[in-house]
C-alpha positions in Angstrom: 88.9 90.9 86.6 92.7 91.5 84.7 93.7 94.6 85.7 96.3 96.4 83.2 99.2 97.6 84.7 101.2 100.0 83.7 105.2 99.5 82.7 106.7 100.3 86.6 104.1 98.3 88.4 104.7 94.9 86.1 108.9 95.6 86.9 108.0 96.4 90.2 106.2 92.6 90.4 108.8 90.8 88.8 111.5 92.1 90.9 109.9 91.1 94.0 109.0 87.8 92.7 112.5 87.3 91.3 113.9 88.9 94.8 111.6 86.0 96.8 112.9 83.4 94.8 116.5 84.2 95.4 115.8 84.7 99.3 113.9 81.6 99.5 116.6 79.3 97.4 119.7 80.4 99.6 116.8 80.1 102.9 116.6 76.6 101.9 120.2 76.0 101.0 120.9 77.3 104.8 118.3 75.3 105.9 119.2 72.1 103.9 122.6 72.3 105.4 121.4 72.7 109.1 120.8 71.1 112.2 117.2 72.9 112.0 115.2 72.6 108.4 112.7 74.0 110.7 114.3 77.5 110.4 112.5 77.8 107.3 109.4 77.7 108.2 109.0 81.4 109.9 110.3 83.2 107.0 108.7 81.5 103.4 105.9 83.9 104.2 107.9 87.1 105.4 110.0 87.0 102.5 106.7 87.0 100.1 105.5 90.1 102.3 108.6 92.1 102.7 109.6 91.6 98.5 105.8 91.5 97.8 104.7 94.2 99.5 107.2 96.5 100.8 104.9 99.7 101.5 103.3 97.6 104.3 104.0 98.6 107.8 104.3 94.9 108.5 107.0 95.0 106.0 109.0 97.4 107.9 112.1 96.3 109.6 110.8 97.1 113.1 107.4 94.8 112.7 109.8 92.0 110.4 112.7 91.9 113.2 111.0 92.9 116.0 107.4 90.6 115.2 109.9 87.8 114.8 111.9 87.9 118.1 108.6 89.3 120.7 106.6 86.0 119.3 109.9 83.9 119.5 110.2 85.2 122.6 106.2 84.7 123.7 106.9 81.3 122.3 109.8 80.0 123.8 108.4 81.5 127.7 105.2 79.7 127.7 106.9 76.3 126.3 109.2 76.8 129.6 106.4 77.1 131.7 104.0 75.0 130.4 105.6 72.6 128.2 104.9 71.2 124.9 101.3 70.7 125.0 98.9 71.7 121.5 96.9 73.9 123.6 100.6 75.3 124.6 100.5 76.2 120.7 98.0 77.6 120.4 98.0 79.8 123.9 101.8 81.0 122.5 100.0 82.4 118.9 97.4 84.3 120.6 100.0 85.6 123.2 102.4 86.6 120.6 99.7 88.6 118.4 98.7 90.7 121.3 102.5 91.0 122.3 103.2 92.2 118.7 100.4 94.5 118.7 101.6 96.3 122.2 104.9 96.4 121.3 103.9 97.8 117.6 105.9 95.4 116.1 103.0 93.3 114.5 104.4 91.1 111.2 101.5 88.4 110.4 104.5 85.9 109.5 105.8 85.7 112.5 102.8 84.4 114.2 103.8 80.9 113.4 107.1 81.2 115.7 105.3 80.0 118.8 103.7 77.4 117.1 106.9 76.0 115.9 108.6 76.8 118.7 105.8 74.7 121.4 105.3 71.9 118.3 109.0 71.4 118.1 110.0 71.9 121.6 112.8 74.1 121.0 115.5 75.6 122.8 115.9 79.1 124.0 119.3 79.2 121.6 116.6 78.9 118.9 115.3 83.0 119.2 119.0 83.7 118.3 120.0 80.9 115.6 117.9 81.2 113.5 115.1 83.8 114.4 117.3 86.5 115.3 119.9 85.9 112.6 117.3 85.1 110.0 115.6 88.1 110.6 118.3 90.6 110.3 119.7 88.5 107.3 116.2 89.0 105.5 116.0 92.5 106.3 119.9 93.0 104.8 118.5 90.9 101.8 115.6 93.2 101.1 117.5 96.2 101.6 120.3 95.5 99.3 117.5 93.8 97.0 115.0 96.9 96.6 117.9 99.4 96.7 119.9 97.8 94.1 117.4 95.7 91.2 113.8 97.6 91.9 115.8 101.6 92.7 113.5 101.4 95.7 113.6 103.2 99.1 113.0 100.8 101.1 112.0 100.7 104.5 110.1 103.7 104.6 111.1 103.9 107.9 113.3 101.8 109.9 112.1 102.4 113.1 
């Protein structure tokens, strides 16, 4: 069922949408330009949640930047000591989601690191170019994005 909306929520809406399509179009110019298309893959979905929905605690910087580098992280130690097997793959996701939960950093996009990591057989230079710098650049983005087009606080917390 269409649910009306009032005036703020439909701005609201369009900002993030407009915000995710900026964020993804330079994403894929980076990427385009790259060694690693791949780096685009981890952060389609965080830029939909962090613009989308920036209330979330997944949302917050801590679970975007942190749930990015502890499953990069989870990923990149099991391909190095077990190598690049599927079952690797899937091992590395599970790992990661509990890791994220522990470490209260949990940001659902960022369970595909591991998978891309073990699938792609990547190196450990990959948590800092591009997960680390990705991260931190999407968490600039949004900042400067809600603070300056939707006259939003965000995070709600940073830590």
């Amino acid at each position: 069922m269409f649910v009306m909306k009032d005036r703020r929520e439909w701005l609201a809406m369009i900002a993030g949408a407009a915000g995710g399509t900026l964020a993804i179009a330079g994403m894929e110019f980076f990427a385009a330009r790259s060694a690693m298309p791949v780096m685009a893959i981890p952060f389609a979905t965080s830029i939909v949640l962090v613009l989308g929905s920036p209330e979330a605690d997944p949302a917050q910087p801590r679970a975007l930047i942190g749930g990015h580098l502890v499953s990069s992280f989870v990923g990149l130690l099991l391909l190095t000591l077990l190598g690049p097997q599927p079952w690797v793959a899937a091992l590395a996701v599970g790992v990661a989601m509990a890791a994220m939960h522990i470490t209260r950093t949990f940001h659902p996009p960022a369970g595909i690191d591991p998978l891309v990591i073990v699938v792609n057989n990547m190196p450990w230079s990959f948590l800092v170019l591009p997960v680390a710098a990705g991260a931190l650049a999407l968490a600039a983005f949004a900042y400067a994005w809600h603070l300056a087009v939707r006259r939003f606080d965000w995070p709600t917390r940073w830590w």
